[in-house]
Backbone as ProteinMPNN parsed JSONL, in Angstrom:
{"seq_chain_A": "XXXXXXXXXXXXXXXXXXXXXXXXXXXXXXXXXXXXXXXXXXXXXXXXXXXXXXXXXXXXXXXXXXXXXXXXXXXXXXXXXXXXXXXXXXXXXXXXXXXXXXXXXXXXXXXXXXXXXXXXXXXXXXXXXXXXXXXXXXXXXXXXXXXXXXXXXXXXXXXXXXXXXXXXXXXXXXXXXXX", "coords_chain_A": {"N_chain_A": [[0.85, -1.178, 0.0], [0.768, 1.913, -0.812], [0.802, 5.222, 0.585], [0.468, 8.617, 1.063], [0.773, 11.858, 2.331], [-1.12, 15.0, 3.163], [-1.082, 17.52, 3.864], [-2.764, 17.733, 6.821], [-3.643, 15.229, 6.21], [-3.903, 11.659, 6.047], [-3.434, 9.958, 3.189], [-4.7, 6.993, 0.973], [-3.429, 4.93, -1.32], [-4.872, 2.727, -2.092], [-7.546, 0.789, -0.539], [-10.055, 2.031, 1.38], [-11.833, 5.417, 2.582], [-14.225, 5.522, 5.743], [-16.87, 5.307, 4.259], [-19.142, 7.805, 2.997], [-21.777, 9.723, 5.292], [-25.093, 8.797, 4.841], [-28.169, 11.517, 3.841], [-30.657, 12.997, 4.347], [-33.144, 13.248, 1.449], [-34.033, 16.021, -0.077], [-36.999, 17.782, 0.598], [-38.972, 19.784, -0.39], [-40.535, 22.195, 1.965], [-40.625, 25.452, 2.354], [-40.321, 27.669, 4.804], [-40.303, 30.211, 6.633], [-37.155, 31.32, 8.517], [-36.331, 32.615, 12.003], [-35.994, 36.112, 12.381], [-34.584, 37.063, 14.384], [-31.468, 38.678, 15.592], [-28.65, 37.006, 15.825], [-26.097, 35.63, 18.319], [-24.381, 37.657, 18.014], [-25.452, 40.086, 16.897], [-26.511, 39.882, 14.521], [-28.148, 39.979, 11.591], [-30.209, 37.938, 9.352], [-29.595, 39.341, 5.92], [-31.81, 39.172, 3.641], [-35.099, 37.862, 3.224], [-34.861, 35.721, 4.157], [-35.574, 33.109, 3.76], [-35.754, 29.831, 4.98], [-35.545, 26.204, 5.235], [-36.794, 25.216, 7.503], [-37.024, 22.173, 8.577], [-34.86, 21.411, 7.185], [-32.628, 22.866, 8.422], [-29.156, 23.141, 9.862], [-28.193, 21.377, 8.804], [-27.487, 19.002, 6.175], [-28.665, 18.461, 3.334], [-29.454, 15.982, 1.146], [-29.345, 15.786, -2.747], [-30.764, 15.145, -5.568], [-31.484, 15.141, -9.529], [-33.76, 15.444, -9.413], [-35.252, 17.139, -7.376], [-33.127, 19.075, -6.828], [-33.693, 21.76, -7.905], [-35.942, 22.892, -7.024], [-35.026, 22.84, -4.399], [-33.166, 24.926, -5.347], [-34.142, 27.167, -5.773], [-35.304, 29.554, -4.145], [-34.974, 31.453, -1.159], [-31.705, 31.306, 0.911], [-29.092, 29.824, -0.116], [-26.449, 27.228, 0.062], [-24.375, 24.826, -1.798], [-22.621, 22.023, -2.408], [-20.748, 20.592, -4.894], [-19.86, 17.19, -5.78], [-17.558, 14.859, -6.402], [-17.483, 11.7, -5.641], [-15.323, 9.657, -6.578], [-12.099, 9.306, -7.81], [-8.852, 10.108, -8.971], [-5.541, 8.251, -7.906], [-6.328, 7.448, -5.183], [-7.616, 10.092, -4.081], [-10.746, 9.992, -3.763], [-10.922, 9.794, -1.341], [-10.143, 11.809, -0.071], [-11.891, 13.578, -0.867], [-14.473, 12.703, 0.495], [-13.496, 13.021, 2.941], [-13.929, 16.069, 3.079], [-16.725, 16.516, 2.338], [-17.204, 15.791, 4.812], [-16.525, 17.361, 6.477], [-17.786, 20.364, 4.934], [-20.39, 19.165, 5.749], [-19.987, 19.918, 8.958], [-19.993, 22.938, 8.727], [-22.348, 23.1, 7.765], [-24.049, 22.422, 10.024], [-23.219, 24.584, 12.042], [-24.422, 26.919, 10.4], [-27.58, 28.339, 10.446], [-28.763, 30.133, 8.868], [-28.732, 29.541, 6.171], [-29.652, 26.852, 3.926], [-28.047, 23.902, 3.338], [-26.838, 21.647, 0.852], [-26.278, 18.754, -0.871], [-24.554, 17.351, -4.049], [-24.157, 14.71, -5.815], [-21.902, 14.967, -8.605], [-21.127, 12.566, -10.205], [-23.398, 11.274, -10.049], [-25.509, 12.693, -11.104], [-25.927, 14.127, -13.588], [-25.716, 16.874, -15.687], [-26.632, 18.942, -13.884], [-24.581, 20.535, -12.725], [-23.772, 21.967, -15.172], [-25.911, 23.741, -15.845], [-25.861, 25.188, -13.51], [-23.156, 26.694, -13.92], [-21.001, 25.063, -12.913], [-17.823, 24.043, -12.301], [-15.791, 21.155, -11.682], [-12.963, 21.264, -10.671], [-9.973, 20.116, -12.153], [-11.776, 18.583, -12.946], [-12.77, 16.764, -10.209], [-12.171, 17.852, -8.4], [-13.88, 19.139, -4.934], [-16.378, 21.333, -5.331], [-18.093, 24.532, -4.356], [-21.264, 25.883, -4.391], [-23.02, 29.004, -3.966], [-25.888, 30.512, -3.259], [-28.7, 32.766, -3.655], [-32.06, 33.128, -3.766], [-32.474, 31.422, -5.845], [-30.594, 32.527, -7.646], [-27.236, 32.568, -8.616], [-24.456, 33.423, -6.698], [-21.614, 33.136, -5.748], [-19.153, 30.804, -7.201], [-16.996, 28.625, -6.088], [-13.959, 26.733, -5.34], [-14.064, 24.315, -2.554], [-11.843, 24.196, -1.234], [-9.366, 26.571, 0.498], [-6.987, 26.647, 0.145], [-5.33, 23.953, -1.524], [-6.003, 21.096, -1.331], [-6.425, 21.573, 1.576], [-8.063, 20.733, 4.339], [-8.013, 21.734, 7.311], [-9.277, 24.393, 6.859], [-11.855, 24.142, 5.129], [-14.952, 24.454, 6.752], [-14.521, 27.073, 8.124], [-13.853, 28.652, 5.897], [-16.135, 28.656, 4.318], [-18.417, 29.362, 6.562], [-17.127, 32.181, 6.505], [-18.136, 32.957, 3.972], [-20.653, 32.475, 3.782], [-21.264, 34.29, 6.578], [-20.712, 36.697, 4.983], [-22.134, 36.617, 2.45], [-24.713, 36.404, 3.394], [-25.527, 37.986, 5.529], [-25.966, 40.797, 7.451], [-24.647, 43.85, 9.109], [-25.949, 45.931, 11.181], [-25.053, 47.106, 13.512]], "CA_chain_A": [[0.0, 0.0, 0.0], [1.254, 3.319, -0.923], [-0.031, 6.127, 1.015], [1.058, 9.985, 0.797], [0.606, 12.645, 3.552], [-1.328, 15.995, 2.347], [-1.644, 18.662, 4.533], [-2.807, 16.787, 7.85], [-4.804, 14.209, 6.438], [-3.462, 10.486, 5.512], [-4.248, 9.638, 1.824], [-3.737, 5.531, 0.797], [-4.079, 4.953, -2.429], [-5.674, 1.472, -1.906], [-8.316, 0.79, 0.394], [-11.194, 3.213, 1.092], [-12.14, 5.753, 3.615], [-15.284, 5.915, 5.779], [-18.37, 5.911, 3.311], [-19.803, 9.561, 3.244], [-22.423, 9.203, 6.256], [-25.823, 9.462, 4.54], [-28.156, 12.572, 4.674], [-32.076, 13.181, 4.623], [-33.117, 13.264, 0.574], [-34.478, 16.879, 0.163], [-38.405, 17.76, 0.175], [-39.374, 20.966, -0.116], [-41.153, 22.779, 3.168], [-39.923, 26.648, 2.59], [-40.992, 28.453, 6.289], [-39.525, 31.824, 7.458], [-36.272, 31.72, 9.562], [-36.774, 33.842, 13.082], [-35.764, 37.191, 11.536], [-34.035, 38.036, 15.532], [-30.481, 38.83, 15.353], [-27.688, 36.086, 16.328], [-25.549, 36.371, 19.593], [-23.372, 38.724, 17.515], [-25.935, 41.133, 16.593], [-26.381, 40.242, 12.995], [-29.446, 39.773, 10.919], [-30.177, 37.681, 7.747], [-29.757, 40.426, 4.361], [-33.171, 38.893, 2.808], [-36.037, 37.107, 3.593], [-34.311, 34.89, 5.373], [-36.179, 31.834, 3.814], [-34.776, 28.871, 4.969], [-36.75, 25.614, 5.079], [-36.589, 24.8, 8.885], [-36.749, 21.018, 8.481], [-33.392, 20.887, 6.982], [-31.748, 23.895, 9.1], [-28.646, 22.824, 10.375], [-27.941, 19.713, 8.086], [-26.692, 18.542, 4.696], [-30.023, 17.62, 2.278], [-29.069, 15.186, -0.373], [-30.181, 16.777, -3.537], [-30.675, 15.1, -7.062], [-31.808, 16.122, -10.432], [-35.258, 15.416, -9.36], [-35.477, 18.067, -6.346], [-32.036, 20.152, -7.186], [-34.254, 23.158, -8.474], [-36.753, 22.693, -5.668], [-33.779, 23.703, -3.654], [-32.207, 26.389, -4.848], [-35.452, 28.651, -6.252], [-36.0, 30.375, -2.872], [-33.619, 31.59, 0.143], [-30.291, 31.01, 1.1], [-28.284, 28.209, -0.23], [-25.306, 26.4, -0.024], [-24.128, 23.675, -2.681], [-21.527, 20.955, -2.593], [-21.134, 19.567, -5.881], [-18.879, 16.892, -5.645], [-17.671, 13.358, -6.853], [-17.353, 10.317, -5.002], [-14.585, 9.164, -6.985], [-10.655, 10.598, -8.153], [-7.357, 9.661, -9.358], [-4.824, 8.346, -6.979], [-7.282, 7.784, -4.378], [-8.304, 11.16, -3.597], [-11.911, 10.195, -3.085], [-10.962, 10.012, 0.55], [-10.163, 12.969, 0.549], [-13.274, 14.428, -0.987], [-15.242, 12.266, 1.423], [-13.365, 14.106, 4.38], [-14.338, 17.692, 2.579], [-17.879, 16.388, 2.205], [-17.697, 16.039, 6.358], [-16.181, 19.279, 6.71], [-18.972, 20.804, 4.774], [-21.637, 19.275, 6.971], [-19.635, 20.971, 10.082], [-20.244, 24.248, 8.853], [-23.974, 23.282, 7.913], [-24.751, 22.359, 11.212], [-23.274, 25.825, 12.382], [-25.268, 28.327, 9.956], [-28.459, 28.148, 10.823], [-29.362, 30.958, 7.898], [-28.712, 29.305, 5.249], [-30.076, 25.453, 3.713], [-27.342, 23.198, 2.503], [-26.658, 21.076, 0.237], [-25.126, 18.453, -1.761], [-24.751, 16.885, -4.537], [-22.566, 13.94, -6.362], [-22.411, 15.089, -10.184], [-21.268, 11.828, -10.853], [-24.944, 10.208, -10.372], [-26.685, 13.436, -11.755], [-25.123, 14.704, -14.905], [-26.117, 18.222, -16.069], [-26.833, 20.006, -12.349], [-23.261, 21.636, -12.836], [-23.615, 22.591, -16.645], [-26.529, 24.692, -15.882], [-25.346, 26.494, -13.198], [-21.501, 27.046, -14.373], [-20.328, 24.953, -11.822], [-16.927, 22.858, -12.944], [-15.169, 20.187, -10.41], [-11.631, 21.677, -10.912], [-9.096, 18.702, -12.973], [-12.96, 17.143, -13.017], [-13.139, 16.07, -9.847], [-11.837, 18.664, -6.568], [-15.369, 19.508, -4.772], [-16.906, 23.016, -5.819], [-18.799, 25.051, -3.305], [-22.228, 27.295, -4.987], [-23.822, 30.084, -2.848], [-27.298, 30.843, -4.165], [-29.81, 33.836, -3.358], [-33.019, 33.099, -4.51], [-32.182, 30.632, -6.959], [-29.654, 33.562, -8.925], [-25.633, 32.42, -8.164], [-23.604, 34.449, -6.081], [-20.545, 32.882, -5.913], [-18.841, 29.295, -7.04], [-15.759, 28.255, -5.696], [-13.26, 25.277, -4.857], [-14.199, 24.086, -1.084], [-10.662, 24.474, -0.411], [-9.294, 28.056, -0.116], [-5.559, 26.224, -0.146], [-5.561, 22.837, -2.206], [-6.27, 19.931, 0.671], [-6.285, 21.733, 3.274], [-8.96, 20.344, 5.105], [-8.628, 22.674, 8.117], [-9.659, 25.789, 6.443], [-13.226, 24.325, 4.709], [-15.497, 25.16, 8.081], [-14.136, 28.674, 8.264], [-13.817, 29.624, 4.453], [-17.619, 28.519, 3.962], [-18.768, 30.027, 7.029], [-17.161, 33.196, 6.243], [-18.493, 33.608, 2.859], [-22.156, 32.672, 4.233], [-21.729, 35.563, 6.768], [-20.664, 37.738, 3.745], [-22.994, 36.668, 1.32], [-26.284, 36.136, 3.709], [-25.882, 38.267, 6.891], [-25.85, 41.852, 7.66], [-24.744, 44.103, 10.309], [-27.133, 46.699, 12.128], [-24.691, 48.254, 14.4]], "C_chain_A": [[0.892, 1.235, 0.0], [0.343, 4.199, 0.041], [1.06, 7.537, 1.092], [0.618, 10.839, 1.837], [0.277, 14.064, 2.759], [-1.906, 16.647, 3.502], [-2.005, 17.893, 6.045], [-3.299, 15.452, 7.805], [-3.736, 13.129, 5.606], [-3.771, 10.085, 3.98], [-3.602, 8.101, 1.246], [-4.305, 5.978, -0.613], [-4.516, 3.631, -3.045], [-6.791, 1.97, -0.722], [-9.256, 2.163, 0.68], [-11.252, 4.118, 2.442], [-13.174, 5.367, 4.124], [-16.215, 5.979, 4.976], [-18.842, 7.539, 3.805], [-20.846, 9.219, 3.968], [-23.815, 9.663, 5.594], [-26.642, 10.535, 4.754], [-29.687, 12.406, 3.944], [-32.418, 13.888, 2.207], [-34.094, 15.159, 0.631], [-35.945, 17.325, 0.138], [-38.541, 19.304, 0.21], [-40.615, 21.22, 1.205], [-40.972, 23.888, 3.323], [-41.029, 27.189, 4.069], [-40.157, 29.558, 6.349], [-38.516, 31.551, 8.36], [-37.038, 33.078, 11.002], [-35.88, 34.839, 12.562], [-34.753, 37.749, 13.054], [-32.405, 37.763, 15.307], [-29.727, 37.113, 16.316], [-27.286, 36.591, 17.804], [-24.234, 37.429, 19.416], [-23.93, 40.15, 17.218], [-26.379, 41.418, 15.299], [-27.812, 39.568, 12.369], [-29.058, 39.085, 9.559], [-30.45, 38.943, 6.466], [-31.514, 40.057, 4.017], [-34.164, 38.457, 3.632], [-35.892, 36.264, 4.816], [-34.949, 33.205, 5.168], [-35.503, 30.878, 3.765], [-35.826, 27.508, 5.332], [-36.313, 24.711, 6.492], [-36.58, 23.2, 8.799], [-35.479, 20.742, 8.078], [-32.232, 21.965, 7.631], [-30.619, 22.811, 9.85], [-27.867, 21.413, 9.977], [-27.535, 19.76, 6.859], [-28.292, 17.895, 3.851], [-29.333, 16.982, 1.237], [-30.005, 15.657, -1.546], [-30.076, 15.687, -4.798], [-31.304, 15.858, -7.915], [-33.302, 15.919, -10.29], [-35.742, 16.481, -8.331], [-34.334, 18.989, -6.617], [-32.948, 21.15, -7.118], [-35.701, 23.478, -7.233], [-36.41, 23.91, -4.292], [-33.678, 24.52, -3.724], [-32.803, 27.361, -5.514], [-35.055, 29.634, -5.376], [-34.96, 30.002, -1.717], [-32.245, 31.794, -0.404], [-29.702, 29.398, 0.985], [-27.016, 27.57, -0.508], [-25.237, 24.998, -0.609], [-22.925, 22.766, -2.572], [-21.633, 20.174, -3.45], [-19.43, 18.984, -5.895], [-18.667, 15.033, -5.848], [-17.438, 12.396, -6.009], [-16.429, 9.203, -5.382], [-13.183, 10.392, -7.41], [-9.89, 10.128, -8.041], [-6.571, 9.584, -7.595], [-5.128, 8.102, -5.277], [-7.557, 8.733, -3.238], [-9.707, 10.982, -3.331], [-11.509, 10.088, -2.262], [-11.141, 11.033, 1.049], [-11.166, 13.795, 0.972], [-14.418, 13.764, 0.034], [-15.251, 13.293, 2.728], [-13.774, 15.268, 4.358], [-16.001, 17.568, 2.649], [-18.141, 16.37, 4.297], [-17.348, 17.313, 6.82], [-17.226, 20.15, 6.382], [-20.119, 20.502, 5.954], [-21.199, 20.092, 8.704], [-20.205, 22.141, 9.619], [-21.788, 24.441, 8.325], [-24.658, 23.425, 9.247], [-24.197, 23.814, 12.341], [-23.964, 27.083, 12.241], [-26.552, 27.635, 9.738], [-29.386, 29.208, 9.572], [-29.161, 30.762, 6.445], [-29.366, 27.385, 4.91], [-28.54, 25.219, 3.214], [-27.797, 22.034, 2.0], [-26.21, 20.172, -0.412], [-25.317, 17.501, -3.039], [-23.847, 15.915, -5.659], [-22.907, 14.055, -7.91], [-21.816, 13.808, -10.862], [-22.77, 10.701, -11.421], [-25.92, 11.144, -10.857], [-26.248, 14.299, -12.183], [-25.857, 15.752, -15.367], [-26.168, 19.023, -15.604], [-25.949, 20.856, -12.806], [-23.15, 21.894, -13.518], [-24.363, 24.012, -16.571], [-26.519, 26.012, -14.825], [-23.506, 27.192, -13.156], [-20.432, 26.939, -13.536], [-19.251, 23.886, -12.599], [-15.991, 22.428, -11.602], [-13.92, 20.768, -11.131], [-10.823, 20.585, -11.211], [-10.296, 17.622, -13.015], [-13.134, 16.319, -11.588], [-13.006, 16.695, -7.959], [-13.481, 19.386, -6.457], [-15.473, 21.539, -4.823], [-18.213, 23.335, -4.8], [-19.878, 26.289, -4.312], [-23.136, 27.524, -3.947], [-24.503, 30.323, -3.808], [-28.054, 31.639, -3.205], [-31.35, 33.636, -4.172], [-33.15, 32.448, -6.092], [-31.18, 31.48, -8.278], [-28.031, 33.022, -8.089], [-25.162, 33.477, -8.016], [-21.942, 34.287, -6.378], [-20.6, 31.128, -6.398], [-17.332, 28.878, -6.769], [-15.202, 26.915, -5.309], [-13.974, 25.478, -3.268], [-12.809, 24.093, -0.359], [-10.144, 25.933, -0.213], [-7.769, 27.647, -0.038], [-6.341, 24.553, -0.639], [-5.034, 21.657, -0.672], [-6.474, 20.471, 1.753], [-7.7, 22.044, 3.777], [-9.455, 21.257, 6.492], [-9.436, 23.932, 7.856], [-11.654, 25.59, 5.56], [-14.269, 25.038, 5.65], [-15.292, 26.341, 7.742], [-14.501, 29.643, 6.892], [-15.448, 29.351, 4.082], [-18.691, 29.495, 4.817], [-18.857, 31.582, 6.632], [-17.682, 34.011, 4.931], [-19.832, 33.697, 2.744], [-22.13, 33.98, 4.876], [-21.425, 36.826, 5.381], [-21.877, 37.683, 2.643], [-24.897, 37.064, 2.212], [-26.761, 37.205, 5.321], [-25.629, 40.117, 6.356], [-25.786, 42.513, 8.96], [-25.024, 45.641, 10.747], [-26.36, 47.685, 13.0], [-24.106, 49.187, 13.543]], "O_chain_A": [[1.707, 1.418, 0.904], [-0.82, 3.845, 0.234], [2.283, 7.416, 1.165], [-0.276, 10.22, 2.416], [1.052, 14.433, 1.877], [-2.995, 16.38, 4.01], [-0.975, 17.289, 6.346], [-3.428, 14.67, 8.747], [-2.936, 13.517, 4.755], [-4.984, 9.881, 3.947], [-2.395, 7.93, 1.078], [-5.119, 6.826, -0.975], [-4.537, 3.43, -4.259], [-6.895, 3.072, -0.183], [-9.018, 3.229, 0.113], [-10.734, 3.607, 3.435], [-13.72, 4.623, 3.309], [-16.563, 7.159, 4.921], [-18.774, 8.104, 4.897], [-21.276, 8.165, 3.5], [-23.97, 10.882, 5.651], [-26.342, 11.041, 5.835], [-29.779, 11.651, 2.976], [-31.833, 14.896, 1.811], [-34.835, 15.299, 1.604], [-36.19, 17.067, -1.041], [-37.998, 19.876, 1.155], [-41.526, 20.4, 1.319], [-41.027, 24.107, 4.534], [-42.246, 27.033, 4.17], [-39.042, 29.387, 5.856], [-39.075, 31.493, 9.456], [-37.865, 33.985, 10.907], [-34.797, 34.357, 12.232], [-34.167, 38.82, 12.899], [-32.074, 36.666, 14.858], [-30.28, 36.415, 17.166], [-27.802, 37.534, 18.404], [-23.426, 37.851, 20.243], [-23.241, 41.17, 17.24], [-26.618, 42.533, 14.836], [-28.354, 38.607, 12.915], [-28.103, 39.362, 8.834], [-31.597, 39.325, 6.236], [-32.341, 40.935, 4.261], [-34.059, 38.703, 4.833], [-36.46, 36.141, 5.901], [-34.883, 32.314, 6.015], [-34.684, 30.706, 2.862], [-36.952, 27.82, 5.721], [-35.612, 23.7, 6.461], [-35.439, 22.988, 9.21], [-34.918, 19.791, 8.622], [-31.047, 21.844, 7.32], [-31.044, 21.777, 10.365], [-27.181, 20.658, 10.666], [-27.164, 20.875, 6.491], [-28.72, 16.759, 4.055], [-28.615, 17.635, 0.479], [-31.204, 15.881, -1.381], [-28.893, 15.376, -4.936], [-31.726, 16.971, -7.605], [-34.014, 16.315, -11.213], [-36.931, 16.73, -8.529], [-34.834, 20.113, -6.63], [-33.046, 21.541, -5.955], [-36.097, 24.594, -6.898], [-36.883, 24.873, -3.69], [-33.867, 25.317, -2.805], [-32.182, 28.363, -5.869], [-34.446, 30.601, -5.831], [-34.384, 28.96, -1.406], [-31.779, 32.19, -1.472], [-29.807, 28.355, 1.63], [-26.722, 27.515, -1.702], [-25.873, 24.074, -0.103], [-21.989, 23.508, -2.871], [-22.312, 19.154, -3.325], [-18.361, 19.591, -5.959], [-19.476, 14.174, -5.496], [-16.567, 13.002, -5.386], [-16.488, 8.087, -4.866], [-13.154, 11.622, -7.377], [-9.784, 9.48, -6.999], [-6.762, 10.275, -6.594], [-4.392, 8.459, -4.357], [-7.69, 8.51, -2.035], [-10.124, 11.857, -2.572], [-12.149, 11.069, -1.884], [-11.805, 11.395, 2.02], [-11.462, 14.387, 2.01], [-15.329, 14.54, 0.324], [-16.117, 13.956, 3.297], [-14.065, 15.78, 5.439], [-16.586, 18.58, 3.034], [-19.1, 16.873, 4.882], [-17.996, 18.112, 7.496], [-17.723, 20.782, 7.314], [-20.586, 21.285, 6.781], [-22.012, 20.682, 9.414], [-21.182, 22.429, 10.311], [-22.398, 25.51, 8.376], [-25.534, 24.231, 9.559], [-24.824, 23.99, 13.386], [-24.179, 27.971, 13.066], [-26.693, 26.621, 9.054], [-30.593, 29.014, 9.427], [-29.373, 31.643, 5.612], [-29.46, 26.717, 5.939], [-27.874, 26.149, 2.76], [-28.787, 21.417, 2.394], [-25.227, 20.69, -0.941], [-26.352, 16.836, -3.017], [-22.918, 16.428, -6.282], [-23.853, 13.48, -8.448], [-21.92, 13.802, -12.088], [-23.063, 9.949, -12.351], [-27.063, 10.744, -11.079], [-26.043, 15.327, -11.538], [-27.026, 15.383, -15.475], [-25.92, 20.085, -16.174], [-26.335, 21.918, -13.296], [-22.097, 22.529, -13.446], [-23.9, 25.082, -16.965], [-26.877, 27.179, -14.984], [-22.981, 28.004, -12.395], [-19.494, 27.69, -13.27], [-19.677, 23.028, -13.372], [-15.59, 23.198, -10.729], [-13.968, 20.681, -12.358], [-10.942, 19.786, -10.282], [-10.18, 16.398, -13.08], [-13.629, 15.198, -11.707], [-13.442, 16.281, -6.885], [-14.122, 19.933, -7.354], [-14.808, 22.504, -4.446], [-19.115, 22.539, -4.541], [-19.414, 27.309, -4.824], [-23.797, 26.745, -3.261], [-24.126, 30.392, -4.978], [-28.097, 31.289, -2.025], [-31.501, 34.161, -5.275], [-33.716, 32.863, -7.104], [-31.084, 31.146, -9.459], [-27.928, 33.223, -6.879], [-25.244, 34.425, -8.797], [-21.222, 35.051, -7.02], [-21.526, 30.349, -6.172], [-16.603, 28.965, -7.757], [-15.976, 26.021, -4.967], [-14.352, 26.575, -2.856], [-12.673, 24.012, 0.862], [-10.706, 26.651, -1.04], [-7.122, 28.679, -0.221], [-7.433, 24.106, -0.288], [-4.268, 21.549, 0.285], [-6.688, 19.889, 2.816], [-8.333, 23.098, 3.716], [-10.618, 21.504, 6.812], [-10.206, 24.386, 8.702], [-12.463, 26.511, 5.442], [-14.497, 26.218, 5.384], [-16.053, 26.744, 6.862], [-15.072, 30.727, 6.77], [-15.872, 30.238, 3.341], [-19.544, 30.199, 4.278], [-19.893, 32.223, 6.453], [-17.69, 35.233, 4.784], [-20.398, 34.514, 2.018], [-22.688, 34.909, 4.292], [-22.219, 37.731, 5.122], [-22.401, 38.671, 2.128], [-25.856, 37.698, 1.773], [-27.814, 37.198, 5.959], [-25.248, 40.536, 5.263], [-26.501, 42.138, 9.889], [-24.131, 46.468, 10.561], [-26.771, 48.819, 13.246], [-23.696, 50.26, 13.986]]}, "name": "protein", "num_of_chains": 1, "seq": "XXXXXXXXXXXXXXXXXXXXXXXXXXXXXXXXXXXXXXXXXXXXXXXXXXXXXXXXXXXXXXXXXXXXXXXXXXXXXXXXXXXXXXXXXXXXXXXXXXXXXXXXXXXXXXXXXXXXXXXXXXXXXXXXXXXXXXXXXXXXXXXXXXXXXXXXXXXXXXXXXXXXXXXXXXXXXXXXXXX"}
């Protein structure tokens, strides 16, 4: 067994990680977020529609609910493969748990995810591309219009920094501050 060392995390390039831990398939339910500020003082920018049944979680999305999704509110996307040279899916597995950390932190936004290897087109139509085809891509959505799309890394592997760099671009993209 070969294995390589990237940034903190172990990478073999046999044998598998962890399976990605499944996650609740998405239904639509849009409700109103409580509109009262955080313990920082900060308010959601919009509406604030977020669909309280999946607050705080990862919705599994295909091409049968995708658009369901990301009409209305605040939304966070993880489009991302389940496979990759060298065996980097591990990696992307571990990025796919990283993501759900910082779901279950922002409470003002829905997330998301979705594996464009089992539902081919999602990422054509909104001009999302897996970087060498296959590093996971992060899309922020406002009311079903794209804000931003970016790698989930803001350094290549480095696993510590997903949490933080997602967070911080939710409070940028979805929050506002009052004082």
């Amino acid at each position: 067994m070969r294995a390589g060392a990237i940034g903190s995390v172990l990478l073999s390039t046999s044998g598998c990680a962890d399976p990605v831990l499944p996650a609740r398939e998405y239904v639509a339910s849009q409700e109103r977020l409580n509109q009262q500020p955080d313990s920082s003082g900060v308010r959601p920018t919009s509406s604030g529609l977020v669909d309280t049944g999946f607050a705080g979680e990862v919705a599994e999305l295909n091409s049968n609910n995708f658009y369901d999704f990301a009409e209305r509110g605040n939304r966070v996307v993880l489009f991302w493969k389940d496979t990759g040279p060298y065996g980097y899916a591990n990696a992307y597995r571990l990025a796919v748990s990283e993501f759900s950390k910082a779901a279950e932190e922002i409470k003002y936004a829905n997330f998301g995810r979705i594996d464009v290897a089992a539902n081919n087109g999602i990422e054509s139509a909104f001009n999302v591309r897996l970087q060498y085809g296959y590093i996971p891509e992060v899309l922020y959505l406002k009311d079903g219009k794209t804000i931003e799309s970016s790698s989930v890394f803001s350094r290549f592997l480095d696993f510590s920094t997903i949490q933080d760099n997602v967070a911080n671009k939710c409070k940028r993209f979805y929050l506002r501050n009052d004082n």
